[in-house]
C-alpha positions in Angstrom: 14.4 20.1 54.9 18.3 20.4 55.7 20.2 23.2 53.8 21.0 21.2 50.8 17.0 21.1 50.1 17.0 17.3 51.3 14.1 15.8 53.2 14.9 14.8 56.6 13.5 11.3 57.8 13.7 10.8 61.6 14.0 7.2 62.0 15.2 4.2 64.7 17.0 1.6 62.8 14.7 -1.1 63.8 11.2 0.5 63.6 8.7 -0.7 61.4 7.6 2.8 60.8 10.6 3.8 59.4 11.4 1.3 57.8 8.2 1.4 55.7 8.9 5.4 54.9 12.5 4.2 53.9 11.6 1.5 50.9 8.7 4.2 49.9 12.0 6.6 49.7 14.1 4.1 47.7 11.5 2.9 45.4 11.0 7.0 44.6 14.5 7.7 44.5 14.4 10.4 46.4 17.5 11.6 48.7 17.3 12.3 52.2 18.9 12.9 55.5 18.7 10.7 58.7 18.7 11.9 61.7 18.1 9.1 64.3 15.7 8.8 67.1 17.8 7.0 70.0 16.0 4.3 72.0 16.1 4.6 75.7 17.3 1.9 78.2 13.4 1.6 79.3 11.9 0.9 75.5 11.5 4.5 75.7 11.9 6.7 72.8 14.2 9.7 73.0 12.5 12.5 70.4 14.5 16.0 69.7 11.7 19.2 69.9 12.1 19.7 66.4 10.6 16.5 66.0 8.0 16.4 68.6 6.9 20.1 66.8 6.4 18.8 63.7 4.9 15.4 65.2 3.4 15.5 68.6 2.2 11.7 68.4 6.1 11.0 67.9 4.7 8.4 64.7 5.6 8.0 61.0 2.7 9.2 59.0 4.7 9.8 55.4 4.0 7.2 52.7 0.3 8.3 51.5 2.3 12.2 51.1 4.7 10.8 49.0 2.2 8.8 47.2 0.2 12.3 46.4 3.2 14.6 45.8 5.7 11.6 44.4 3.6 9.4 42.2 6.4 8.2 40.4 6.4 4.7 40.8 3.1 4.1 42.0 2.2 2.7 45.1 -1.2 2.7 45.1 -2.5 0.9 42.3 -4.9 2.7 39.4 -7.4 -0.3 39.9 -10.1 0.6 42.5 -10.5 -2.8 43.9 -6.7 -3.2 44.0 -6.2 -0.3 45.8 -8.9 -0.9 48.5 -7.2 -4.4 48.8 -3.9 -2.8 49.6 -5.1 -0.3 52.1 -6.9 -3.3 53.8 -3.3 -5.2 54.0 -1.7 -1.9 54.7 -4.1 -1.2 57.6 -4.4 -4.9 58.8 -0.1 -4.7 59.7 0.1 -1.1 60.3 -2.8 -0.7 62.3 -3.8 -4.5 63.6 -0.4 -6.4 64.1 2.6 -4.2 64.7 1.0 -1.7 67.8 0.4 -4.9 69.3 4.1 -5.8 69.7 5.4 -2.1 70.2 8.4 -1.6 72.3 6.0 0.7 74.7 3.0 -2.1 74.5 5.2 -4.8 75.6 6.7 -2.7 78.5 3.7 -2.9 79.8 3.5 -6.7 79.5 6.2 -7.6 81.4 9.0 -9.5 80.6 8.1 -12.9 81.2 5.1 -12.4 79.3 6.6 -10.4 76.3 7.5 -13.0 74.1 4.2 -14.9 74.2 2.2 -11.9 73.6 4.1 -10.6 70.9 4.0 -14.5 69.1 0.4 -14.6 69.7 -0.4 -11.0 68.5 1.9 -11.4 65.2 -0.1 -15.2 64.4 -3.0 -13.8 65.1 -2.8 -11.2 62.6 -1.1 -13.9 60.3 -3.9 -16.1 60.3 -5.8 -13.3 59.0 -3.1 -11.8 56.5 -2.6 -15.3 55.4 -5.7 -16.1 54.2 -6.8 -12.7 52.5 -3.5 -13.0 50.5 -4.4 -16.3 48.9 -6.7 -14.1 47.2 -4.9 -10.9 46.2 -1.4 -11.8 45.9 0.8 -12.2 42.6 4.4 -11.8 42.7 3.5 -9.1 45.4 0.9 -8.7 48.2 -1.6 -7.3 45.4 -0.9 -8.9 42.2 2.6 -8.2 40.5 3.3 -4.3 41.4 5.3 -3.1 44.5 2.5 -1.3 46.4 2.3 -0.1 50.0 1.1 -3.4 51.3 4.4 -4.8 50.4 6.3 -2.2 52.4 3.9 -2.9 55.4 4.5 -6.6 54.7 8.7 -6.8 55.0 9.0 -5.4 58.5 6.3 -7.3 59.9 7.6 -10.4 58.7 10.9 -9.6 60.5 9.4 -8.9 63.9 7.6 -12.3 63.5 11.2 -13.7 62.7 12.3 -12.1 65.8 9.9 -13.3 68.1 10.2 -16.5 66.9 7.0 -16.7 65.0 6.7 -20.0 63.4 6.5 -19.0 59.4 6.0 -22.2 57.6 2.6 -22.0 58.7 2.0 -19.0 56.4 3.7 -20.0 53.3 2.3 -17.0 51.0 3.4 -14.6 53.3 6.7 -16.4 53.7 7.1 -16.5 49.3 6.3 -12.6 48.9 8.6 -11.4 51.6 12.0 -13.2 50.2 10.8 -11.9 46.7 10.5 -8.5 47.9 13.8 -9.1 50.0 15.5 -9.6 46.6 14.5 -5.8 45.6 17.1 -3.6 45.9 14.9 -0.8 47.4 14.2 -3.5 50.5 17.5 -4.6 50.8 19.2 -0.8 50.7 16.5 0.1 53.4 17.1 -2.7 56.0 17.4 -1.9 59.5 21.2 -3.7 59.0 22.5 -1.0 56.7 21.3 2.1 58.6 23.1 5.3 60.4 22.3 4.7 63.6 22.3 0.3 63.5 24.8 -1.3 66.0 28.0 -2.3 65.0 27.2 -5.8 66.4 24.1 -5.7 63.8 25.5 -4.7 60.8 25.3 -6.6 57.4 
C-alpha cells in the first residue's frame, strides 16, 4: 500500500500477467499505484527487493484475491459448471500457452528459432481454446458476463498478433477479443496507455 492507502501493482507494460491484474482492477474500480518492473537488455527482468520480498517467484498471482476480498463485479460466475469452465480457460492461457512464449522461455530458444516456437506454442494452445469455446462462449469466453477467462483471453490474443499468429483460423476467439476490446476496462488497461510503455508505443 503507498501512503495514500492505494494498492501498489508492480507491472511491465507488456506482460500478460499484468495486464490481466490490470482489467481485474478496472472492472473493480479500484485505484492503484504503478510502479514498473524494467526489462533488461537480455529478456531479463529487473525486480526491486521490495518486490522480490513480497514475491520471491517474481509472478503476478492477484486476481482470485481480488475476486475473494472485491466481489463486486463478479468474476467468477455463481454457476458451478460456469465457473469450472472459466478456471479451465483461465488455466489453459495462463498456465498452457503464455509460459510457453515467455521472454525467459524464448531466450533459451534462440533467436532464429523464437518466432516459430512461439507461433507453434500459441496455435497449439488455440487449437485447443478454439474448440472448447464453441461450447461455452456467449458474448464472452463463458456465456455473456466478463469473467476471468476473458481477462486471460485479451493478452494472449495480442502475443498471438505479435508473433504473427494466423487468427482467421480461430474465428471465436477472434469475435470475443474485439468485443472485449470494445470494454472500457480493456481498453484503459492496454499495454499502450501505461506508465512505463515507450513513447514509440503509445496510443
Amino acid at each position: 500500500m503507498t501512503e495514500s492507502g492505494k494498492p501498489i501493482l508492480y507491472s511491465y507494460f507488456r506482460s500478460s500477467c499484468s495486464w490481466r491484474v490490470r482489467i481485474a482492477l478496472a472492472l473493480k474500480s479500484i485505484d492503484y499505484e504503478t510502479i514498473p518492473v524494467n526489462l533488461l537488455k537480455d529478456g531479463g527482468q529487473q525486480f526491486s527487493k521490495e518486490f522480490q520480498a513480497l514475491n520471491p517467484m517474481k509472478q503476478l498471482a492477484i486476481i482470485e484475491y481480488l475476486e475473494e476480498t472485491r466481489p463486486t463485479p463478479r468474476l467468477l460466475p455463481r454457476d458451478p459448471k460456469k465457473r469450472a469452465s472459466v478456471r479451465m480457460i483461465s488455466d489453459l492461457i495462463a498456465g498452457g500457452i503464455q509460459p510457453l512464449q515467455n521472454l525467459s522461455i524464448l531466450k533459451e530458444v534462440g533467436q532464429e528459432k523464437q518466432l516459430a516456437w512461439a507461433q507453434k506454442a500459441i496455435s497449439s494452445g488455440f487449437n485447443a481454446l478454439e474448440q472448447i469455446l464453441q461450447s461455452t462462449a456467449g458474448k464472452y469466453c463463458v456465456g455473456d458476463e466478463v469473467s476471468m477467462a476473458d481477462l486471460c483471453l485479451v493478452p494472449q490474443v495480442a502475443n498471438a498478433e505479435r508473433f504473427k499468429v494466423d487468427l482467421t483460423l480461430y474465428p471465436t476467439i477472434s469475435r470475443i477479443n474485439k468485443s472485449l476490446l470494445a470494454l472500457e476496462a480493456f481498453q484503459v488497461s492496454h499495454p499502450c496507455r501505461q506508465p512505463d510503455t515507450p513513447p514509440e508505443l503509445r496510443a
